[in-house]
C-alpha positions in Angstrom: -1.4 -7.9 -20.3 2.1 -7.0 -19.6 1.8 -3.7 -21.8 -0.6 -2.1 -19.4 1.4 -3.0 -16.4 2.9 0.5 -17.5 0.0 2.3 -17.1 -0.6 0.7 -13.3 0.7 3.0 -10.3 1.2 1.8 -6.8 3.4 3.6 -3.8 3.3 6.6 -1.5 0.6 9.1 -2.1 3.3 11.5 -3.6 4.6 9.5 -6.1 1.5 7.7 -6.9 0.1 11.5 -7.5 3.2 12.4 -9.9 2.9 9.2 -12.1 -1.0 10.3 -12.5 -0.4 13.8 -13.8 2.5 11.9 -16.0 0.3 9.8 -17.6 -2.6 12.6 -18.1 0.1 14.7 -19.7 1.5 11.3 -21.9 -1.8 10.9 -23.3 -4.1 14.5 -23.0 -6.2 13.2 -20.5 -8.2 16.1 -18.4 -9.6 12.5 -16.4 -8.5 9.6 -15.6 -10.8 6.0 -14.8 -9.1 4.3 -12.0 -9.9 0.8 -10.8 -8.4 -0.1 -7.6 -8.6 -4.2 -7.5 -9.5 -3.9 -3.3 -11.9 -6.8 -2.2 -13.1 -4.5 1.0 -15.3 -1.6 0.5 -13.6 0.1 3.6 -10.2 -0.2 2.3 -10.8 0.5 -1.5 -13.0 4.0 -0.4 -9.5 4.9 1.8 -7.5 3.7 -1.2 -10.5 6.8 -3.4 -9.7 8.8 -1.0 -6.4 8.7 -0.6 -6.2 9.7 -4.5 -8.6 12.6 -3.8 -7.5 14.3 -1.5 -4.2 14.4 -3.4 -6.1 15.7 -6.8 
């Protein structure tokens, strides 16, 4: 468990958007799979979108 604590990102859209394209440039990605562990649907569609708009 604490090995992928590495690979999780949390903070301000602009830094959350750099350590993104960090990790899909550590490992080749051209996509990530995200999972954003928020219990309301309202919440974890801003948290998507958020991400996206950033993208």
């Amino acid at each position: 468990m604490n090995e992928t604590r590495g690979y999780q990102v949390q903070g301000d859209p602009e830094r959350v958007s750099a350590r993104l394209a960090e990790l899909a440039d550590q490992f080749g990605a051209d996509e990530l799979m995200l999972f954003t562990p928020v219990y309301e649907p309202k919440d974890r569609a801003r948290s998507f979108e958020l991400i996206t708009v950033r993208a």
